[in-house]
OpenMM code with the backbone's topology and positions (N, CA, C; nanometers):
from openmm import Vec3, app, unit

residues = "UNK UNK UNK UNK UNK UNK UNK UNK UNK UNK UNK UNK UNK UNK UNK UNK UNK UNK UNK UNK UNK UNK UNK UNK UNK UNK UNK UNK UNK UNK UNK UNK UNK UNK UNK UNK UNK UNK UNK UNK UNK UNK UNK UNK UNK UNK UNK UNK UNK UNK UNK UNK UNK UNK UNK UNK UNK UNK UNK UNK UNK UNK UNK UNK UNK UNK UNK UNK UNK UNK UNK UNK UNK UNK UNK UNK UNK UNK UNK UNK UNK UNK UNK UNK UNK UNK UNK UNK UNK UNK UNK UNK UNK UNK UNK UNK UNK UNK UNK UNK UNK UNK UNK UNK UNK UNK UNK UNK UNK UNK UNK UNK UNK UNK UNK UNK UNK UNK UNK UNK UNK UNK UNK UNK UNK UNK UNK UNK UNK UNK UNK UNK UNK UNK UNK UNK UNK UNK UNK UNK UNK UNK UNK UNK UNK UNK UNK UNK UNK UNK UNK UNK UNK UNK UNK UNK UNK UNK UNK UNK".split()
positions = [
    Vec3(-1.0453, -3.2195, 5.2936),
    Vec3(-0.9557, -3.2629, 5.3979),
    Vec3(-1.0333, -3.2836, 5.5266),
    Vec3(-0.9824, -3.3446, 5.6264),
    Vec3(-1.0557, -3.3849, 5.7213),
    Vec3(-1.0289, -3.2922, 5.8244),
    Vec3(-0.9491, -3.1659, 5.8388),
    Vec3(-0.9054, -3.1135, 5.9011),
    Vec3(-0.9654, -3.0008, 5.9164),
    Vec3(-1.0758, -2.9360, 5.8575),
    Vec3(-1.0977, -2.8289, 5.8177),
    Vec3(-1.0954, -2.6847, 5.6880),
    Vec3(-0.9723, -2.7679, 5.6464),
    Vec3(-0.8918, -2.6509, 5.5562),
    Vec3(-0.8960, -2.7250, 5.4525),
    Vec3(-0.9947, -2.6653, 5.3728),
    Vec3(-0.9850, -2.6765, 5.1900),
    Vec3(-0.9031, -2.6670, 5.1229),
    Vec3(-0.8816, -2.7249, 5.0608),
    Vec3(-0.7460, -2.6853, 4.9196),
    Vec3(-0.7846, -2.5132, 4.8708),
    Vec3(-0.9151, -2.5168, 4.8314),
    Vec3(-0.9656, -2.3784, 4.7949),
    Vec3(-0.9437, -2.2242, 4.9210),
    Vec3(-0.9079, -2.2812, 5.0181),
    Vec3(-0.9188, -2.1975, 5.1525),
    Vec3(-0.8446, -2.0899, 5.1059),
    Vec3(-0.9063, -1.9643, 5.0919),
    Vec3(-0.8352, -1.8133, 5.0984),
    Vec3(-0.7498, -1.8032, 5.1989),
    Vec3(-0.7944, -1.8300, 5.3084),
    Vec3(-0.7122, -1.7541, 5.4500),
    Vec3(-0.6643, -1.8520, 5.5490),
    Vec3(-0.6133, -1.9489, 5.4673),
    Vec3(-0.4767, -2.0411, 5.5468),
    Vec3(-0.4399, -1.9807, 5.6778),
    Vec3(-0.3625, -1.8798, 5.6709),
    Vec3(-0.3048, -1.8181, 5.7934),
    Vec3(-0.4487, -1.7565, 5.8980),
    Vec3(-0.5416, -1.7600, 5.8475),
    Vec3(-0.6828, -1.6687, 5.9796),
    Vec3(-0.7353, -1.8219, 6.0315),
    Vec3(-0.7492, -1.9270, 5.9552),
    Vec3(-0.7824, -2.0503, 6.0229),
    Vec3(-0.6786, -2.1170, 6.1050),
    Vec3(-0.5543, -2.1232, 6.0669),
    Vec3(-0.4575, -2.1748, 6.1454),
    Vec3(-0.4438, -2.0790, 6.2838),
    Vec3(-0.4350, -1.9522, 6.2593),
    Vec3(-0.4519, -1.8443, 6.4122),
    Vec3(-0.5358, -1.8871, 6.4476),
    Vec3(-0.6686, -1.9370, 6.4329),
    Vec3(-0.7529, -1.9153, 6.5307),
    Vec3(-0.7469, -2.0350, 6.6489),
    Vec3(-0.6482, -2.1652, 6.5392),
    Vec3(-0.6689, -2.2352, 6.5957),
    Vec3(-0.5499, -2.2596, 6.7126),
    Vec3(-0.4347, -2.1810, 6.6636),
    Vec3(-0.3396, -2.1761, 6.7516),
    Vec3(-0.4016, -2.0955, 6.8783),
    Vec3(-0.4898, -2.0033, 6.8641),
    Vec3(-0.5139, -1.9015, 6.9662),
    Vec3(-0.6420, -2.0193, 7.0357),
    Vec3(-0.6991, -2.1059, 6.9987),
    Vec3(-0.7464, -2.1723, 7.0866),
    Vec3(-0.7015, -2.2586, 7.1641),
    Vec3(-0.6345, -2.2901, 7.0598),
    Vec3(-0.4877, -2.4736, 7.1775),
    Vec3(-0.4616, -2.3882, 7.2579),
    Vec3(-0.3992, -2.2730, 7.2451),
    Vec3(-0.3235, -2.2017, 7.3924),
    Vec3(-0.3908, -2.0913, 7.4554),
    Vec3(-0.4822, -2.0682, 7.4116),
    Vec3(-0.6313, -1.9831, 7.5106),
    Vec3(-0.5821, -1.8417, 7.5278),
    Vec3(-0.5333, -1.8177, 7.3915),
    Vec3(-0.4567, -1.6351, 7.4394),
    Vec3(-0.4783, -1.6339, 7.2690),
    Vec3(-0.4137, -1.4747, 7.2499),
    Vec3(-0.4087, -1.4447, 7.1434),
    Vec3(-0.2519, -1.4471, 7.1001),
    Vec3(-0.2860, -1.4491, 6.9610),
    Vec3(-0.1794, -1.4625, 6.8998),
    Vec3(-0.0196, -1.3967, 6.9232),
    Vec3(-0.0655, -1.2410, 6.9610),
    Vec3(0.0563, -1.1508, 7.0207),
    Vec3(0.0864, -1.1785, 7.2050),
    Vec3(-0.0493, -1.2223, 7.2892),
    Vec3(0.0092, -1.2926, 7.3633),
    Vec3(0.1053, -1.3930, 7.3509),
    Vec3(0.0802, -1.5189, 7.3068),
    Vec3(0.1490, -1.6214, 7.2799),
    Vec3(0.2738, -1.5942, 7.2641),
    Vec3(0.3107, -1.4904, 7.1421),
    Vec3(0.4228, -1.4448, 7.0954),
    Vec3(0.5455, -1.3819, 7.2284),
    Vec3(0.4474, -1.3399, 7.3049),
    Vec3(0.5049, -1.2085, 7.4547),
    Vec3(0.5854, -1.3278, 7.5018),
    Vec3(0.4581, -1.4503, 7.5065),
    Vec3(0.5102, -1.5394, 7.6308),
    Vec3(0.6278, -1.6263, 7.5933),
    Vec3(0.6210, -1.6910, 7.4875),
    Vec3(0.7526, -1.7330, 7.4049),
    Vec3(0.8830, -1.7052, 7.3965),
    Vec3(0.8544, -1.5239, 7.4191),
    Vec3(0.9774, -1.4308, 7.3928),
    Vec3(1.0262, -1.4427, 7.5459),
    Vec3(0.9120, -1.4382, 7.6316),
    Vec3(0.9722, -1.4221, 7.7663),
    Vec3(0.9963, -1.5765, 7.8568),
    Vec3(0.9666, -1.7045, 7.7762),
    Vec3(0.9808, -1.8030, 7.8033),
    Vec3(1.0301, -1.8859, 7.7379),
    Vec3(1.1580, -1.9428, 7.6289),
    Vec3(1.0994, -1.9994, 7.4911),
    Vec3(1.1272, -2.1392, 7.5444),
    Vec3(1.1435, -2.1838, 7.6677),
    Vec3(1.1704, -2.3045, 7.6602),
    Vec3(1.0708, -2.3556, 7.7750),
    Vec3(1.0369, -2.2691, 7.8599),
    Vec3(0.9197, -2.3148, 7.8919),
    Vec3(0.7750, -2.4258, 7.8498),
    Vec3(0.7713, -2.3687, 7.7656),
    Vec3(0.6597, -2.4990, 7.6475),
    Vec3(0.7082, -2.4608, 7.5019),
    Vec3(0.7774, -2.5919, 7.5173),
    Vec3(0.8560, -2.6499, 7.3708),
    Vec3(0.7612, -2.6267, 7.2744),
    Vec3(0.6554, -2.6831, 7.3324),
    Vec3(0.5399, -2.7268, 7.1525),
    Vec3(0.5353, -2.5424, 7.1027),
    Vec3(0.4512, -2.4208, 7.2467),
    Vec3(0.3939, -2.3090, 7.1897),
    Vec3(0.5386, -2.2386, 7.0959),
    Vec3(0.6640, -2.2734, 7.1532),
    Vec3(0.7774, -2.2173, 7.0982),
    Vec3(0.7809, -2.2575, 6.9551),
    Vec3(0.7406, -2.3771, 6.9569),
    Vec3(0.7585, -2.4366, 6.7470),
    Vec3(0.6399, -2.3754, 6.6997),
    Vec3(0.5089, -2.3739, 6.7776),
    Vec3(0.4130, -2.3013, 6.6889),
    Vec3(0.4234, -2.1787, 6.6468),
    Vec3(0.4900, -2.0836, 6.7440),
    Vec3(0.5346, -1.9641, 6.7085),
    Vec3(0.5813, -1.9584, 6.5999),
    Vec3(0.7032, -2.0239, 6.5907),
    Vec3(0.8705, -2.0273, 6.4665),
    Vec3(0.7377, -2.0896, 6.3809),
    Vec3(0.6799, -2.1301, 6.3967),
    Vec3(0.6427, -2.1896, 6.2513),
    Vec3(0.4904, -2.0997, 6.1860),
    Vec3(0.4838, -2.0397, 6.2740),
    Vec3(0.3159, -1.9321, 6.2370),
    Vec3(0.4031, -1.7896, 6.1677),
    Vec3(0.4830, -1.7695, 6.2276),
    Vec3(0.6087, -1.6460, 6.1831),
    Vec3(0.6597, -1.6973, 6.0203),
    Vec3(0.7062, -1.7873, 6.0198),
    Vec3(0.7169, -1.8685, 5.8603),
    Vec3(0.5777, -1.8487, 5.7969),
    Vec3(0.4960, -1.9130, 5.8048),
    Vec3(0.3723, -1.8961, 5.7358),
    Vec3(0.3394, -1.8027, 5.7394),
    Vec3(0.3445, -1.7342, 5.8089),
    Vec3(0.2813, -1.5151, 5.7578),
    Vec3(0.3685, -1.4685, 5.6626),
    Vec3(0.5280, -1.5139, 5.6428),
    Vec3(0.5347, -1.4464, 5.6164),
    Vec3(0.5891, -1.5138, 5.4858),
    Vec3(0.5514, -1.6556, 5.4559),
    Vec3(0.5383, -1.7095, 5.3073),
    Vec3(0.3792, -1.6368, 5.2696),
    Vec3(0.3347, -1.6585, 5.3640),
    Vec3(0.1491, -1.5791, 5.2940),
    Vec3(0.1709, -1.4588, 5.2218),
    Vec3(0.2674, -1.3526, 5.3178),
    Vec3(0.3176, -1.2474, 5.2442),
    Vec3(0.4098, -1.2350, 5.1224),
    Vec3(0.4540, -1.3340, 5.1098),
    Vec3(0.5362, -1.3795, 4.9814),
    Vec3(0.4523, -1.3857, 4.8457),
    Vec3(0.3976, -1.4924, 4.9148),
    Vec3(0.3105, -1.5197, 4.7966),
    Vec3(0.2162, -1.4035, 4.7498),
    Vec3(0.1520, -1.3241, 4.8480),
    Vec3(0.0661, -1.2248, 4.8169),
    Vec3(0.1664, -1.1239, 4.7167),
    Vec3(0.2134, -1.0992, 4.7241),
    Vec3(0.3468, -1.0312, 4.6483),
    Vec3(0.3574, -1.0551, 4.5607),
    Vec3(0.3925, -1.1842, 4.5249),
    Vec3(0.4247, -1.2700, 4.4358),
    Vec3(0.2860, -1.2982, 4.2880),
    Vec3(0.1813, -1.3067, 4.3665),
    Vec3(0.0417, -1.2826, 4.2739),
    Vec3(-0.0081, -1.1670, 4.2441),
    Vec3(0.0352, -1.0241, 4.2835),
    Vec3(0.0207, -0.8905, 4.2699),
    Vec3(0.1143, -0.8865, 4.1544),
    Vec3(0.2014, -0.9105, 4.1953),
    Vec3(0.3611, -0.8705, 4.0587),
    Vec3(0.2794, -0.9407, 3.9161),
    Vec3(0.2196, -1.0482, 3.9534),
    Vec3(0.1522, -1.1903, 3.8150),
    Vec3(0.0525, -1.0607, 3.7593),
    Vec3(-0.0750, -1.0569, 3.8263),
    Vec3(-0.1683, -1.0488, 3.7735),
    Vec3(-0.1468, -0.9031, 3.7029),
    Vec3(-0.0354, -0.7547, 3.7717),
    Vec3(-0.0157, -0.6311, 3.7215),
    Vec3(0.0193, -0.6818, 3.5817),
    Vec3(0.1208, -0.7894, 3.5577),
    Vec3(0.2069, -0.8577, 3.4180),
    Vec3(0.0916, -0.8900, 3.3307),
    Vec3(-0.0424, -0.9607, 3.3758),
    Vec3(-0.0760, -1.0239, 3.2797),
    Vec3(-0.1402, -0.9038, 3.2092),
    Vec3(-0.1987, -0.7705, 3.3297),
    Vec3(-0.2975, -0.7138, 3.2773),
    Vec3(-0.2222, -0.6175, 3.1243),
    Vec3(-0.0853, -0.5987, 3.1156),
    Vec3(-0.0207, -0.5549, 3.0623),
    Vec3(0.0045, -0.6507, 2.9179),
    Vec3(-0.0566, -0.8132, 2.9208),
    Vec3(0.0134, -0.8746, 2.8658),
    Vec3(-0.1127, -0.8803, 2.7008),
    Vec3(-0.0838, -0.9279, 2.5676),
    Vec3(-0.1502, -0.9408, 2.4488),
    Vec3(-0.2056, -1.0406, 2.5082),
    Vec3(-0.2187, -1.1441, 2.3919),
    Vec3(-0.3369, -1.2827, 2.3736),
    Vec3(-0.2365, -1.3694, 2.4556),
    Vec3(-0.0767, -1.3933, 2.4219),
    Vec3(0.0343, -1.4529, 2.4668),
    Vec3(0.1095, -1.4163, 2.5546),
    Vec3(0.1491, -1.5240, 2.6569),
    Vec3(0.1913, -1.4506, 2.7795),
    Vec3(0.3711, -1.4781, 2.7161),
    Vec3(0.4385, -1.3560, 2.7665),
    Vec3(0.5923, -1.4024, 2.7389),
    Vec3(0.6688, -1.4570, 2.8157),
    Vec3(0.7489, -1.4834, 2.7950),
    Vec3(0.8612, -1.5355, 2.9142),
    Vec3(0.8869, -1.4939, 3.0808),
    Vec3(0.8969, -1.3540, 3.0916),
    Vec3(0.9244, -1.2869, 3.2327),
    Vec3(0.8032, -1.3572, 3.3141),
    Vec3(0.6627, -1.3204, 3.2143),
    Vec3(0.5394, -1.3501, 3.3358),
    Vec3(0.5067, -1.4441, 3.3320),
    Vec3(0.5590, -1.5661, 3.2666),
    Vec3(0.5581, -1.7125, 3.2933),
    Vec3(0.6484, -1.7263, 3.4113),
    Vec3(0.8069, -1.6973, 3.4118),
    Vec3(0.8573, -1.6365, 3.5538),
    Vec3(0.7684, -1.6366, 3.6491),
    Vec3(0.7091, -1.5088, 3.6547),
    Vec3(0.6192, -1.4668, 3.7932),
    Vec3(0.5258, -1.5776, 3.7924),
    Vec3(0.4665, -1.6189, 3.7205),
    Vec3(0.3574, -1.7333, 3.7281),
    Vec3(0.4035, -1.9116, 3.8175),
    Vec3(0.5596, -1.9192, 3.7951),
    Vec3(0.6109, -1.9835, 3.8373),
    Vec3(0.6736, -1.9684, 3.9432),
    Vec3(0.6762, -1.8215, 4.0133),
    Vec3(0.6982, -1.7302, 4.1451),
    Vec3(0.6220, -1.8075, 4.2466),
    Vec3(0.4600, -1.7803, 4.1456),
    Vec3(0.3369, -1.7662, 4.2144),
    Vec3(0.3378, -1.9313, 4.3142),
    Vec3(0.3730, -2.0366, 4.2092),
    Vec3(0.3376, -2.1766, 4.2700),
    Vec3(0.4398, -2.1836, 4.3534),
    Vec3(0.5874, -2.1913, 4.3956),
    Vec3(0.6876, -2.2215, 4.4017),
    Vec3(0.6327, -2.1117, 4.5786),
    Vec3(0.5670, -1.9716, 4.5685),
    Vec3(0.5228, -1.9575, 4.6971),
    Vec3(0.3940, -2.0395, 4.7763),
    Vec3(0.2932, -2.0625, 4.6841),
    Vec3(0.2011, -2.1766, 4.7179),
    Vec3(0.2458, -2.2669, 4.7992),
    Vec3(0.3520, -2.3641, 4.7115),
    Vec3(0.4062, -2.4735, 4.7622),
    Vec3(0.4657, -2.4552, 4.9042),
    Vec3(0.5533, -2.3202, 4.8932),
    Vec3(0.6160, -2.3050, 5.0831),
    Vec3(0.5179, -2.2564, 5.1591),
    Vec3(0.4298, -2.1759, 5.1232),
    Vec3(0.2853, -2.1388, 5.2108),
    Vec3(0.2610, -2.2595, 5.2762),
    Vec3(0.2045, -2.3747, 5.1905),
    Vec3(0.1637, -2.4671, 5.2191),
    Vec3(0.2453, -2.5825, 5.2568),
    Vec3(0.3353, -2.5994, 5.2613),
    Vec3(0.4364, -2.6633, 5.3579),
    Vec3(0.4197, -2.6107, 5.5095),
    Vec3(0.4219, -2.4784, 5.4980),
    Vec3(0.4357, -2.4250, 5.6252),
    Vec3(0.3247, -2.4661, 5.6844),
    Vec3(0.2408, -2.4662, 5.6313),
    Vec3(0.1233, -2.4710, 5.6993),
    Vec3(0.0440, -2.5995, 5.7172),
    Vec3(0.1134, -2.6813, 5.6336),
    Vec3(0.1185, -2.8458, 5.6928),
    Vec3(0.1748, -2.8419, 5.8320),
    Vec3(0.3205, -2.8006, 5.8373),
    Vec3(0.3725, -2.7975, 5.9415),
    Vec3(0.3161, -2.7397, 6.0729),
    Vec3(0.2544, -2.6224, 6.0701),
    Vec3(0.1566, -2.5346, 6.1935),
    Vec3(0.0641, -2.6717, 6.2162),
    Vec3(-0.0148, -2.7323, 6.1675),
    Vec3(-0.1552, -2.8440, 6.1586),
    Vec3(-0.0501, -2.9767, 6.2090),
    Vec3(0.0191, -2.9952, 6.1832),
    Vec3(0.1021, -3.0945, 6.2699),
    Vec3(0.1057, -3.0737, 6.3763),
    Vec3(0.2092, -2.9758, 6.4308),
    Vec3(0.1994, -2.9542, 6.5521),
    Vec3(0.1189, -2.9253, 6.6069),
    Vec3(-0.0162, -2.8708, 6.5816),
    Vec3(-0.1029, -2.8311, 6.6584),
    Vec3(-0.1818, -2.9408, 6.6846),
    Vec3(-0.1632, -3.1336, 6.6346),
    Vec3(-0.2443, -3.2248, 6.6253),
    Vec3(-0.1396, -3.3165, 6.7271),
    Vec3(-0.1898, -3.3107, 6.8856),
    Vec3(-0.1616, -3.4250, 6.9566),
    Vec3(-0.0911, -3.5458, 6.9026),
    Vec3(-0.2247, -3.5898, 6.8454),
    Vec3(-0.2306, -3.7738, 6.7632),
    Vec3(-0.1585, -3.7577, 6.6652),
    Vec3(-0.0764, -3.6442, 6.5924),
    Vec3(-0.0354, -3.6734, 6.4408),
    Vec3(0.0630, -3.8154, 6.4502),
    Vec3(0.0789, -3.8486, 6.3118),
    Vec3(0.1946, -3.9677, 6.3516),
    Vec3(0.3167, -3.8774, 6.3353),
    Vec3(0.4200, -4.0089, 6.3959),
    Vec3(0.5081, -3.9707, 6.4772),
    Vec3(0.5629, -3.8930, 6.5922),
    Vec3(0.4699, -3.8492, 6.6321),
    Vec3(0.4273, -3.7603, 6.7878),
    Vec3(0.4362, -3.8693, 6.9106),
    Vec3(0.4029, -3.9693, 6.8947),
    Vec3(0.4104, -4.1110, 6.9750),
    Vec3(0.4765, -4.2052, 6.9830),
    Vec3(0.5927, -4.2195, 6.8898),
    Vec3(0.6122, -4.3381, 6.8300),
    Vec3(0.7496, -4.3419, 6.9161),
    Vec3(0.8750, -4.4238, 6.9164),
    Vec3(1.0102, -4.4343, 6.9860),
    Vec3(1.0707, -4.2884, 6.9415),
    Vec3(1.0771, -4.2670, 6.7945),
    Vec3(1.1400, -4.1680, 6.7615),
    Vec3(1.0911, -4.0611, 6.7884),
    Vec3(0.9610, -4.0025, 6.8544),
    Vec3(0.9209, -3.8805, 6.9167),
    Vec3(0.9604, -3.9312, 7.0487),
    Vec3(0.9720, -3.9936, 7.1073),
    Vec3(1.0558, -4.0035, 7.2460),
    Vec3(1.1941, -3.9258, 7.2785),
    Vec3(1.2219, -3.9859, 7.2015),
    Vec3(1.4078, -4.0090, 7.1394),
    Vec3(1.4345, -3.8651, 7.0841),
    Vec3(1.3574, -3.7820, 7.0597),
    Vec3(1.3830, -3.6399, 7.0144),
    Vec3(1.3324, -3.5695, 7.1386),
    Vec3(1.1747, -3.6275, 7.2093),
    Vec3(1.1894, -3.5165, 7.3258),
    Vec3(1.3160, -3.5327, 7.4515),
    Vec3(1.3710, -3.6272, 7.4236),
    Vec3(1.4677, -3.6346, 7.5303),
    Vec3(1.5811, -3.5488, 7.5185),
    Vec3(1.6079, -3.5268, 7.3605),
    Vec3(1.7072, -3.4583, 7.2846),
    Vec3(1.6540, -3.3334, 7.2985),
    Vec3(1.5863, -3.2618, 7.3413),
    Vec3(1.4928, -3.1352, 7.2891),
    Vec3(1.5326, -3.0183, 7.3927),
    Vec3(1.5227, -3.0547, 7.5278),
    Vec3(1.5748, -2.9601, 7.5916),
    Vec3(1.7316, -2.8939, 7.6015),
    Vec3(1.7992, -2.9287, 7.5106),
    Vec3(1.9362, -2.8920, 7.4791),
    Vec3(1.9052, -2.7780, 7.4579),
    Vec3(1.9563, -2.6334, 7.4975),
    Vec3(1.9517, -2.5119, 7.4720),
    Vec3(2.0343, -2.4481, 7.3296),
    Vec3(2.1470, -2.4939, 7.3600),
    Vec3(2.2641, -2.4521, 7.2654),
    Vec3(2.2914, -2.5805, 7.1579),
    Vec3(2.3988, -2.5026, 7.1133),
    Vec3(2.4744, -2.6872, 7.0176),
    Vec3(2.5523, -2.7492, 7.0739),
    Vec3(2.5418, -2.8588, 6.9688),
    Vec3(2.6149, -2.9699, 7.0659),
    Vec3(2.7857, -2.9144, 7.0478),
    Vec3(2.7833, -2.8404, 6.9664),
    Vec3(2.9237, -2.8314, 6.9240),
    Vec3(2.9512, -2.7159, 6.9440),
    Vec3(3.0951, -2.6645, 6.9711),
    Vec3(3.1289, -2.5127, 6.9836),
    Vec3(3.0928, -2.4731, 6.8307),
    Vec3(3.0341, -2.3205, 6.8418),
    Vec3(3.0542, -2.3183, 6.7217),
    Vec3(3.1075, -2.1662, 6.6765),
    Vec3(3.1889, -2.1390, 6.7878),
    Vec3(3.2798, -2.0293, 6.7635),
    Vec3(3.3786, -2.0417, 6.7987),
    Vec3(3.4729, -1.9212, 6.7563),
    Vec3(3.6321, -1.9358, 6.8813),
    Vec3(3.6013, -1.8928, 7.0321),
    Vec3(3.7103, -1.9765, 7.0563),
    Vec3(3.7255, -1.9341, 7.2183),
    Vec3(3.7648, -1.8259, 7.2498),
    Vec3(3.6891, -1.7447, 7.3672),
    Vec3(3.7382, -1.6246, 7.3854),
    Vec3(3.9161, -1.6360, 7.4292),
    Vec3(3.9682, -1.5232, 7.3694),
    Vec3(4.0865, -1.5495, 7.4448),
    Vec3(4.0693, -1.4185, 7.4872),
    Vec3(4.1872, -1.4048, 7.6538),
    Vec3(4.2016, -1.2986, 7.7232),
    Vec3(4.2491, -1.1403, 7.6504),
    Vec3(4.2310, -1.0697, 7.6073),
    Vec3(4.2420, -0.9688, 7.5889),
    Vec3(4.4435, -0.9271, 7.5804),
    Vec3(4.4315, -0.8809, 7.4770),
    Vec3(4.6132, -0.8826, 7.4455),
    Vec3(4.7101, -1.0482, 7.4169),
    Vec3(4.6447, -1.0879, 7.4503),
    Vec3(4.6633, -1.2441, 7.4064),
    Vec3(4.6798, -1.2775, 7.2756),
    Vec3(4.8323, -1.3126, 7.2195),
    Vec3(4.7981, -1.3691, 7.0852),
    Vec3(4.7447, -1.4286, 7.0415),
    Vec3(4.7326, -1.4016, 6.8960),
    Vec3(4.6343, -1.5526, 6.8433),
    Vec3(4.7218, -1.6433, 6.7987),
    Vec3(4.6282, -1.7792, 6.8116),
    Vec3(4.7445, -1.8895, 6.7605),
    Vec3(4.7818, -1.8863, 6.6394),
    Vec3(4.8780, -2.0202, 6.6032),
    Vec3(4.9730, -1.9817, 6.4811),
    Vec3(4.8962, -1.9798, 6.3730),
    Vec3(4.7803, -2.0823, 6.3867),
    Vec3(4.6993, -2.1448, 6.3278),
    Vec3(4.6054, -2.0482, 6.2787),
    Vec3(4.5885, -1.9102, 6.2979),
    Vec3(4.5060, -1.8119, 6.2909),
    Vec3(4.4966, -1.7650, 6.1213),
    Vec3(4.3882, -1.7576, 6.1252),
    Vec3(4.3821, -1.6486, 5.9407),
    Vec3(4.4440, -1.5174, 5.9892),
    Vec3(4.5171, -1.4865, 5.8700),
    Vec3(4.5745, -1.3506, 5.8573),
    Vec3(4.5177, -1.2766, 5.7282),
    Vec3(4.5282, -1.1388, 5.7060),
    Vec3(4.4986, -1.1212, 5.5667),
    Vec3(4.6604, -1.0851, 5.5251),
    Vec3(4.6326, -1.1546, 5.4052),
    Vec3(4.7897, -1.1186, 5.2829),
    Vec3(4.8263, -0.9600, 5.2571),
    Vec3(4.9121, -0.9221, 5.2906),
    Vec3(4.9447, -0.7750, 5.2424),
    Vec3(4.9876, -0.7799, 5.0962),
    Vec3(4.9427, -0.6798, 5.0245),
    Vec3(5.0069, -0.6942, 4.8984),
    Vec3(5.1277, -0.6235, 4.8693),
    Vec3(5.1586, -0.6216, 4.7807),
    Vec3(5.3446, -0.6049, 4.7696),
    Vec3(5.3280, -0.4834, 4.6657),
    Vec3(5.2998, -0.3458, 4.7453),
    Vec3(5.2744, -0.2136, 4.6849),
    Vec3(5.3719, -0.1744, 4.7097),
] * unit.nanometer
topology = app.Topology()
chain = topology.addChain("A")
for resn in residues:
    res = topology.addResidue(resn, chain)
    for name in ("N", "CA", "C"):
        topology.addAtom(name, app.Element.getBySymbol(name[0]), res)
C-alpha cells in the first residue's frame, strides 16, 4: 500500500496512533481530554477520536476472537469441527471490521482523500455543525401534574 500499512501489519492500531498523535501534536489521551472538553471545536480531531475508539476496540475483538480459535484448534484431531470453523469465521468477520475501521481512521487523517474536496464535502461541512437532530426525537416535556394526551400508551390491566 502506498500508505504505509501492510496487509501483513501486526499493529494496525500503534501505526494509526502514532499517526493521529502526530496530525494533532499531543498524545493520544490528550486528544481524547480535549475532544471531551471541546467536541465541536475541531470537527475532524472529534471523528478521529469516535473512530480510533472503534478500532481499539474491534482490535480487541478480534484479539479475543483469535485466542477463543487457536485454544479450539489446540484441542482439535486432524479435522476441525463445526463450532471452530464458527470461531474461525469469528476470526475474519473481526478482521474485516478492524479493517474497515481503520480504512476509516487513514481517511480522515488524509487531507487529499477523495471526496474531502469535491461539492459533496462542501455540502456536508455546511451540514456538520448541527449539534442535535434535525428532528425531535423525544416527547415534550410536559409541566408536572399535567395530563397526558389521549393519544398516550397506557399499559392494559388484566382482568384478575
Amino acid at each position: 500500500m502506498t500508505d504505509g500499512i501492510s496487509d501483513e501489519s501486526a499493529d494496525v492500531v500503534g501505526v494509526l496512533t502514532e499517526r493521529i498523535e502526530a496530525r494533532f501534536d499531543m498524545g493520544m489521551d490528550q486528544l481524547k481530554a480535549a475532544v471531551a472538553a471541546a467536541p465541536t471545536a475541531n470537527p475532524d480531531a472529534t471523528d478521529v477520536v469516535k473512530w480510533h475508539g472503534l478500532l481499539v476496540e474491534a482490535q480487541s475483538v478480534l484479539e479475543r476472537a483469535e485466542d477463543d480459535l487457536v485454544a479450539a484448534l489446540q484441542t482439535q484431531p486432524s479435522e476441525v469441527d463445526d463450532p471452530t470453523m464458527g470461531l474461525a469465521h469469528q476470526v475474519n468477520a473481526a478482521v474485516t471490521a478492524r479493517d474497515g475501521r481503520a480504512m476509516v481512521v487513514r481517511w480522515l487523517l488524509n487531507p487529499d482523500a477523495p471526496g474531502k474536496k469535491d461539492l459533496a464535502a462542501e455540502r456536508l461541512a455546511r451540514l456538520r455543525p448541527r449539534s442535535g437532530p434535525a428532528v425531535q426525537t423525544s416527547a415534550p416535556n410536559r409541566p408536572a401534574g399535567a395530563p397526558a394526551p389521549a393519544s398516550a400508551w397506557r399499559p392494559v390491566r388484566s382482568a384478575r
